[in-house]
N, C-alpha and C positions, 0 to 999 in steps of 0.2 A: 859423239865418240863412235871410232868406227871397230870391229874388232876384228881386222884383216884373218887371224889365227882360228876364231869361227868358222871364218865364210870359207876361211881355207880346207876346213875340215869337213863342213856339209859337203865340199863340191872335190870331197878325196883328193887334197892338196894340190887339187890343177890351179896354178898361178896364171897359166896364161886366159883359162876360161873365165878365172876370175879377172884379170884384168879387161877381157874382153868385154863382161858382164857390166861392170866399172864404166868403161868406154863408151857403152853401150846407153845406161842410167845416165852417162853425162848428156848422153843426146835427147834421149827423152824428157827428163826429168824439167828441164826449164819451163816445157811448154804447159805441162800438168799444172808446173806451179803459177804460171800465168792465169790458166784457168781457174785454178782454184782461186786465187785474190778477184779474179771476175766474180764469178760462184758469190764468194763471201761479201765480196760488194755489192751484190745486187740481189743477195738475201735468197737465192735459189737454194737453200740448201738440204734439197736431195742429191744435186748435181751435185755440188760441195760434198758431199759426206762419202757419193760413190769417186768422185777423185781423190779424195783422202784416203779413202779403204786400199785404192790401188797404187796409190803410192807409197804408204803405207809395206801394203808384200812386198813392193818393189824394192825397199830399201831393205828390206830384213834377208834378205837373199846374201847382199854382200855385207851383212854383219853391221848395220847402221844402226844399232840398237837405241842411240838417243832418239833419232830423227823420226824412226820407226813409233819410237812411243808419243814426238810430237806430232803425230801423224794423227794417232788414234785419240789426241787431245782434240784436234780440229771434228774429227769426225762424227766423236763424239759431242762435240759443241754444237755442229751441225744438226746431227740427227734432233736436237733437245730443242733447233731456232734460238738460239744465243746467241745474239751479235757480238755481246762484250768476250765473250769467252773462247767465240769462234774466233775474233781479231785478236784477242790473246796470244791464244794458240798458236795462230798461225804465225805469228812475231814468232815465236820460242820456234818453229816450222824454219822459217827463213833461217834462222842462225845454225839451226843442226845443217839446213843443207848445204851453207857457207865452207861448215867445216869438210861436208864431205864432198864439196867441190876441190876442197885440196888434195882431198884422197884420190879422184879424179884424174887431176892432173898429172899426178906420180904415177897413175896408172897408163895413161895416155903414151908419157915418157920410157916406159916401158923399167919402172922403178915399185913395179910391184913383187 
């Protein structure tokens, strides 16, 4: 879930800084998550836990509040060395960012 009306209100209703920001998450955001699935596959997880941390603020900026707390699922799986819990997590991870890749695109569109 994303709560556009939040992120609108932190950042004093600029729609377009928030789109920007948007735009912005959409570019970064893939390669973190590449990493992080490396991370967690290969059981490094202090890397894991500090990409989770910061993707994590990254998404609570524009109001990503699901993703945001799957964030701190993983991270917390990491800091604790749980495989099962880290690959949990990170499943529930992929699907918040699914969603806020549509928010993404509406932003991109200039449909924010």
């Amino acid at each position: 879930m994303v709560d556009l009306q939040k992120a609108l209100k932190a950042l004093d209703g600029d729609r377009a800084l928030l789109a920007e920001c948007l735009v912005m998450l959409g570019e970064d955001l893939p390669g973190r998550m590449d990493d992080l699935a490396c991370f967690i596959a290969s059981e490094d997880w202090n890397k894991a836990a500090i990409v989770a941390h910061t993707i994590k603020g990254s998404v609570a900026v524009v109001g990503a509040s699901a993703m945001k707390e799957a964030a701190l699922g993983v991270e917390l799986a990491a800091r604790q060395e749980d495989p099962q819990a880290a690959h949990d997590r990170f499943g529930e991870l992929r699907q918040q960012w699914l969603a806020l890749e549509a928010v993404i695109e509406r932003a991109a569109r200039g449909d924010i």
